[in-house]
Backbone as CSV, one residue per row, in Angstrom:
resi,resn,N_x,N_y,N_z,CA_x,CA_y,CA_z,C_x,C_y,C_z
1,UNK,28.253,17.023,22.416,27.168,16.359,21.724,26.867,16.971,20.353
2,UNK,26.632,18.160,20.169,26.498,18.626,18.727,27.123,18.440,17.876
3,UNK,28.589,18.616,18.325,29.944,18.099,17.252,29.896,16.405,16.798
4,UNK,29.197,15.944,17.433,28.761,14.431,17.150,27.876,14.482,16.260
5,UNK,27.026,14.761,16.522,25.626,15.435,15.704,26.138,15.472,14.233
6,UNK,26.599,16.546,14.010,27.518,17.272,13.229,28.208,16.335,11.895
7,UNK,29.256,15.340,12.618,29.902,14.902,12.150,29.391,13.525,11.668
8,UNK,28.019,13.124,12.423,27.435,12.161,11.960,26.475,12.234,10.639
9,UNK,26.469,13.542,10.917,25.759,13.953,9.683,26.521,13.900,8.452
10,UNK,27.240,14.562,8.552,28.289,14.690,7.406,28.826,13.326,6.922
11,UNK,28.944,12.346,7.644,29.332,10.982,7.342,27.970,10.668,6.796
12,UNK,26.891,11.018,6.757,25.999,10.211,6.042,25.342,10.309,4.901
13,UNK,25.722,11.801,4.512,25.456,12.690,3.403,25.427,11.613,2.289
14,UNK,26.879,11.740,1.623,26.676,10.314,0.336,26.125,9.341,0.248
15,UNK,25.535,8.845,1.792,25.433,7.435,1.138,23.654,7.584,1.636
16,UNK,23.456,8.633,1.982,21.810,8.908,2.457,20.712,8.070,1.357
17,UNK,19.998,7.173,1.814,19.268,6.815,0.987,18.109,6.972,0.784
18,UNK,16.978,7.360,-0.199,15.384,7.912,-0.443,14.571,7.040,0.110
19,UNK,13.612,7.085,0.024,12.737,6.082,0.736,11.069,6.802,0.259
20,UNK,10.584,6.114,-0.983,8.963,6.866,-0.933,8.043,5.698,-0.127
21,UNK,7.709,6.029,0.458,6.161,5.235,0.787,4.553,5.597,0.197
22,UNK,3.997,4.601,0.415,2.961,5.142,0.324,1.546,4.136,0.521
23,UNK,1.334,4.927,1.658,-0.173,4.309,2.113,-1.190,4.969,2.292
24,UNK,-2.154,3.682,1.798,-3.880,3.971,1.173,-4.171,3.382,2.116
25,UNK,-5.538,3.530,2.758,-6.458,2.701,3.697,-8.018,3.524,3.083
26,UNK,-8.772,2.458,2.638,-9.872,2.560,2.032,-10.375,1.975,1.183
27,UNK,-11.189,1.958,-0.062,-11.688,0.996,-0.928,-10.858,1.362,-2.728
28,UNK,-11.552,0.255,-3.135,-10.304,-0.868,-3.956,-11.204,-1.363,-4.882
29,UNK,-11.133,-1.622,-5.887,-11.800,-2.117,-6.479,-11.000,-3.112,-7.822
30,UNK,-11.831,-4.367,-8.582,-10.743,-4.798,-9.788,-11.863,-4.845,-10.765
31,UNK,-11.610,-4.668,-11.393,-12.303,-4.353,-12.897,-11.363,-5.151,-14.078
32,UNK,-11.666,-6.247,-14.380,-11.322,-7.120,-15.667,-9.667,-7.191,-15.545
33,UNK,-9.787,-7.576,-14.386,-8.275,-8.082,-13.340,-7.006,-6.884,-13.081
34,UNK,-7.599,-5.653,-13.097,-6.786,-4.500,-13.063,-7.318,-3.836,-11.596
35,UNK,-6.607,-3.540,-10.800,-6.940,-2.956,-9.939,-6.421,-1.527,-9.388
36,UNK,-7.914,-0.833,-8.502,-8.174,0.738,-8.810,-8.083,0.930,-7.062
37,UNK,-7.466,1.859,-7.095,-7.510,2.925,-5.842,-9.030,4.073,-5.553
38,UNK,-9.573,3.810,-5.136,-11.008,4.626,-5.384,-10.692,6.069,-3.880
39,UNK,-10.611,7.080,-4.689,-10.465,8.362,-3.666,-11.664,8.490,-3.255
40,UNK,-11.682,9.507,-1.793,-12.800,9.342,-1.065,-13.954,9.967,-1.989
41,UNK,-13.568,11.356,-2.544,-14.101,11.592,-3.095,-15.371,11.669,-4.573
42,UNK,-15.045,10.391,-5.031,-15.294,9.468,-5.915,-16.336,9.091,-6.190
43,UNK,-17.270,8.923,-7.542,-18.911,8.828,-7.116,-18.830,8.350,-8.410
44,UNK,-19.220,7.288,-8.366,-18.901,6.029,-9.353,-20.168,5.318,-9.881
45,UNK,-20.833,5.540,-10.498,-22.175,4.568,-10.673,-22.179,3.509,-11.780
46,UNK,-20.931,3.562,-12.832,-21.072,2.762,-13.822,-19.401,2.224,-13.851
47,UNK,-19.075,0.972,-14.237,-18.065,0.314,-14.312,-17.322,1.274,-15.466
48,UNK,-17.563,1.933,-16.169,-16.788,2.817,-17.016,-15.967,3.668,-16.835
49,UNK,-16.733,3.869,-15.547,-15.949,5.719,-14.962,-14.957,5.096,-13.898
50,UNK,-14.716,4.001,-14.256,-13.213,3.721,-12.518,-12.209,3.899,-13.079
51,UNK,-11.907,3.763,-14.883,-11.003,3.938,-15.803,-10.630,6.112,-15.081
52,UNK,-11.486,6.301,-15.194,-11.372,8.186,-14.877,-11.603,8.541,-13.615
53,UNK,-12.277,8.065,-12.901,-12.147,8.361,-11.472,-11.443,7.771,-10.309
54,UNK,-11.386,6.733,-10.537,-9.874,5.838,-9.544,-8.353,6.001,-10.265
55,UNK,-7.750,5.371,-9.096,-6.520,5.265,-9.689,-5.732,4.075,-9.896
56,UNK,-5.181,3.666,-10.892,-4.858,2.639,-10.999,-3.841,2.105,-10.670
57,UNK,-3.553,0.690,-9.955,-2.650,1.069,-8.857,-1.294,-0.061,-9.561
58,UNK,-1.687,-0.625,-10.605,-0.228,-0.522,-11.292,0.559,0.280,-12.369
59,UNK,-0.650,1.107,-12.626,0.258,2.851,-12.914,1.317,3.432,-11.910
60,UNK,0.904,3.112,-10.855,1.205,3.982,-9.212,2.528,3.020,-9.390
61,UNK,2.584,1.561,-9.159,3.693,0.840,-8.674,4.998,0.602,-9.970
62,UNK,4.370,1.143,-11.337,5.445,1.627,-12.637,6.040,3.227,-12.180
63,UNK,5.118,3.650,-11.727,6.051,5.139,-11.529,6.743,4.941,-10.323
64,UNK,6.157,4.417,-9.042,7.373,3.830,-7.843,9.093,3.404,-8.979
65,UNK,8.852,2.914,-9.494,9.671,1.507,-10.080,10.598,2.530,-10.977
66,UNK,9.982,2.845,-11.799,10.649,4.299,-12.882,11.646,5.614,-11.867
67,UNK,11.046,6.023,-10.651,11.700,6.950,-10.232,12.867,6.466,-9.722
68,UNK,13.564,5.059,-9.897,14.927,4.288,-9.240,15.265,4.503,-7.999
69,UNK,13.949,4.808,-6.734,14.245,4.964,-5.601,14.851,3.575,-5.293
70,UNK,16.163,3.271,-4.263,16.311,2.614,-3.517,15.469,1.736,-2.886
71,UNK,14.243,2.589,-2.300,13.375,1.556,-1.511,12.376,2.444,-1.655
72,UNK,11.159,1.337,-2.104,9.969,1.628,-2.562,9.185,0.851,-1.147
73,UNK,8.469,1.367,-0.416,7.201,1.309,0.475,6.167,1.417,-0.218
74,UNK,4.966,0.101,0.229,3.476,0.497,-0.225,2.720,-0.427,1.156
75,UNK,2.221,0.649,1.675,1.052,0.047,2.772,-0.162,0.139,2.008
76,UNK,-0.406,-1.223,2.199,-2.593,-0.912,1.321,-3.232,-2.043,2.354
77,UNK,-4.255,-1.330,2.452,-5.210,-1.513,3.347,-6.769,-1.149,2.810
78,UNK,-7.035,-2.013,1.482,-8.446,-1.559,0.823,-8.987,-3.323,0.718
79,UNK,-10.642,-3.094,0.434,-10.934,-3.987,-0.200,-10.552,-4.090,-1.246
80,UNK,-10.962,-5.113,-2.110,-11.066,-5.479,-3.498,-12.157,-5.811,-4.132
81,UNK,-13.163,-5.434,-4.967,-13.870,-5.971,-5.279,-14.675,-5.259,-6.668
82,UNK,-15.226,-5.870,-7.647,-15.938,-4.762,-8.136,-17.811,-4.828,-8.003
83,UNK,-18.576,-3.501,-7.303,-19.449,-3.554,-6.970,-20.408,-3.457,-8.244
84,UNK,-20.162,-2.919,-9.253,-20.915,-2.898,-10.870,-21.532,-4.517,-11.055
85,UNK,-22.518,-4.913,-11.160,-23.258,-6.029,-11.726,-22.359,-6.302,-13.132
């Protein structure tokens, strides 16, 4: 069994492929049709500060895209909305 192991490994070396994922579950927000990743940490009282305190989540899906992984994963699981009047 190990020598299987072994040799299966070695057959898979070259052609091994990357794989980033990445999943959010939490709140979301869009601000003038751009939309923000809001960390838990985050304390937001004016529509100004989501530019500096969230993250913006087609920054996130240009750098997915830029690093030429093979296969890009994104689980999201947020609202959307913006709570600013």
């Amino acid at each position: 069994m190990p020598l299987r192991r072994l040799s299966l490994s070695a057959s898979l070396r070259p052609t091994l492929l990357l794989v980033l994922i990445l999943a959010f579950a939490g709140h979301g927000v869009q601000i003038q049709g751009e939309n923000f990743l809001v960390p838990i940490d985050a304390t937001m009282q004016r529509e100004d500060e989501v530019r500096q305190k969230a993250v913006n989540m087609q920054d996130v899906l240009e750098h997915m895209a830029n690093a030429k992984n093979p296969l890009n994963l994104v689980f999201l699981d947020a609202c959307r909305n913006n709570p600013f009047p």
